[in-house]
N, C-alpha and C positions, 0 to 999 in steps of 0.2 A: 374498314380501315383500323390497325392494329394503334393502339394509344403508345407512346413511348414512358416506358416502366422510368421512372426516376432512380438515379442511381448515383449515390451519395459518394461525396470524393472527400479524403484526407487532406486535414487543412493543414495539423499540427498535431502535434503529441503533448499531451499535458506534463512536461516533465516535473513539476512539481505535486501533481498528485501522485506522479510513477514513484517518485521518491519517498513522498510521504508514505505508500501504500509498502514498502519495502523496510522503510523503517520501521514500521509498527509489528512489520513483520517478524523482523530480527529480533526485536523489544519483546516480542509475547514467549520467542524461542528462549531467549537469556532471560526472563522471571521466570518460566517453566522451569529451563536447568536448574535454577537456582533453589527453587522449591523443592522439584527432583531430589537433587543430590543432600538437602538436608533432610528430607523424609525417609530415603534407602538409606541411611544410619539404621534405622528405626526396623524396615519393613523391607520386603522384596515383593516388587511389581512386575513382572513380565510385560505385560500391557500397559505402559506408560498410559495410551489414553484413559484407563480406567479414573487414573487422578486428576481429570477437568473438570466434571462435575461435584459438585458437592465435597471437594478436597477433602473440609478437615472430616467428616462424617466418615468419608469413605477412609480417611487413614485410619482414624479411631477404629473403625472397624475392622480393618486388616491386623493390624497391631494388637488388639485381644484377640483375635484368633489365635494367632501367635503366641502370644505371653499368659494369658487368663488359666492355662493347665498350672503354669509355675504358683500361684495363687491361689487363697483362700476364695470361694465362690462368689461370698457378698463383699469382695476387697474392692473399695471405693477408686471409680477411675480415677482420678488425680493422684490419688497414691502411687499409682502402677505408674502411671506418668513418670511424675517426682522423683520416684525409684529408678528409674530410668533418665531421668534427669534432659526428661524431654520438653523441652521451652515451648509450649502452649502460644506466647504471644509470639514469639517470634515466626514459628510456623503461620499466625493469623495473620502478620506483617504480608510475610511470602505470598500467602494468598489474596490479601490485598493487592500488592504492587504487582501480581499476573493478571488477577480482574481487572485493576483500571487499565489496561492494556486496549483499546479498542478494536479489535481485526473481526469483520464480519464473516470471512471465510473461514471453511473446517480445514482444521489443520492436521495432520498424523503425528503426532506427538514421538514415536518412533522412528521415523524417519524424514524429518520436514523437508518439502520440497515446497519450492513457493509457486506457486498455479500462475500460468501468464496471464495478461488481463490487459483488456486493452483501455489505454489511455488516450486513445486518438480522437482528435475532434474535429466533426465530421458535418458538412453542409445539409443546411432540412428539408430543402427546394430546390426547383429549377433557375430562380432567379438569382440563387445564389451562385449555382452551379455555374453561371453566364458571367457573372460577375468575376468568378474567379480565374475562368477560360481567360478570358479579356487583362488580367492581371498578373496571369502567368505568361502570355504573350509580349508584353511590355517589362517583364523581366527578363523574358527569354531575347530582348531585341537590346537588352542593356548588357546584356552576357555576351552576345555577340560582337558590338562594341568593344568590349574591355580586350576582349581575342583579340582585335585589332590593337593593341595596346595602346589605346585611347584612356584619359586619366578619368574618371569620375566619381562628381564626389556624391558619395550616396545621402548624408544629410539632408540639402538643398530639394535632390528627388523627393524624398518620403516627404520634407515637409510642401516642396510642389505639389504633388498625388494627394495631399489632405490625409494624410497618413494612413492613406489604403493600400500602402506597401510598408516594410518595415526591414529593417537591417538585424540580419540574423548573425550575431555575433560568434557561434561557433561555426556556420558556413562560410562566415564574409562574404555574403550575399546579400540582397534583395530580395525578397519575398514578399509573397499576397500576405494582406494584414488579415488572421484570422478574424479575430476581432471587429472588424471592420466590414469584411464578409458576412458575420453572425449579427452585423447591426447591435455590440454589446458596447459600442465606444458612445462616450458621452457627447452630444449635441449630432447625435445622426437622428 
């Protein structure tokens, strides 16, 4: 006798992680640019990503290659800087505010594309899976209702059902309470 495999069903999408994870994304692209575009004053990169690790080492180090022929051979880096009228701190700012930037994912510096990823939260058992069956049938029998142009008021529900259904405000709907399903509401 064949065991029946478990197979996990969408409860929700976490839209506020999906956000946060897209914001941090845009925030890491716009400290890049901005670092970017004050450093190619200085230096030309082909390879953008070259300038994520170790920034200011790697500028410093492109930028004498570049400039250090114009130069006497022991001419003190700060000089050549200064000469150049290259703001040290500001450039440490820039790479500051791209570090605190947190995005766990590698990104192409060249051409950013943001990698999907899934936000969805998803049932861990069979008992949950039962529970949810059972809770999309009793929204599906309240949908049916409303077709008959039947008035209901969804409040009174959700707070009848002990809040194991929940009023989804961009569908104007009823729905299975993730939460609730996940056993993460307080006094389950």
């Amino acid at each position: 006798m064949k065991t029946k495999e478990f197979q996990k069903i969408l409860l929700d999408t976490s839209e506020h992680l999906k956000k946060d994870y897209i914001s941090r994304f845009n925030a890491k692209i716009m400290r890049f640019e901005a670092l970017y575009s004050y450093l190619s004053k200085f230096i030309s990169v082909e390879d953008k990503n070259v300038l994520t690790n170790d920034i200011y080492s790697t500028f410093i180090s492109l930028f004498l290659a570049k400039e250090s022929a114009n130069f006497p051979p022991n001419s003190p880096i700060n000089s050549i800087l200064t000469f150049f009228e290259i703001n040290t701190d500001k450039i440490q700012v820039l790479i500051d505010e791209f570090n605190a930037i947190d995005f766990e994912e590698t990104i192409n510096f060249n051409e950013p594309i943001l990698e999907e990823k899934d936000f969805g939260i998803y049932t861990q058992n069979e008992e949950q899976n039962f529970l949810f069956f059972r809770l999309q049938n009793i929204t599906t029998e309240i949908s049916k209702l409303e077709a008959l142009n039947k008035i209901i008021y969804k409040a009174p529900l959700v707070q009848a059902f002990n809040f194991m259904l929940h009023y989804d405000l961009n569908t104007q709907t009823l729905k299975p309470n993730a939460s609730y399903i996940l056993g993460q509401m307080r006094g389950i």
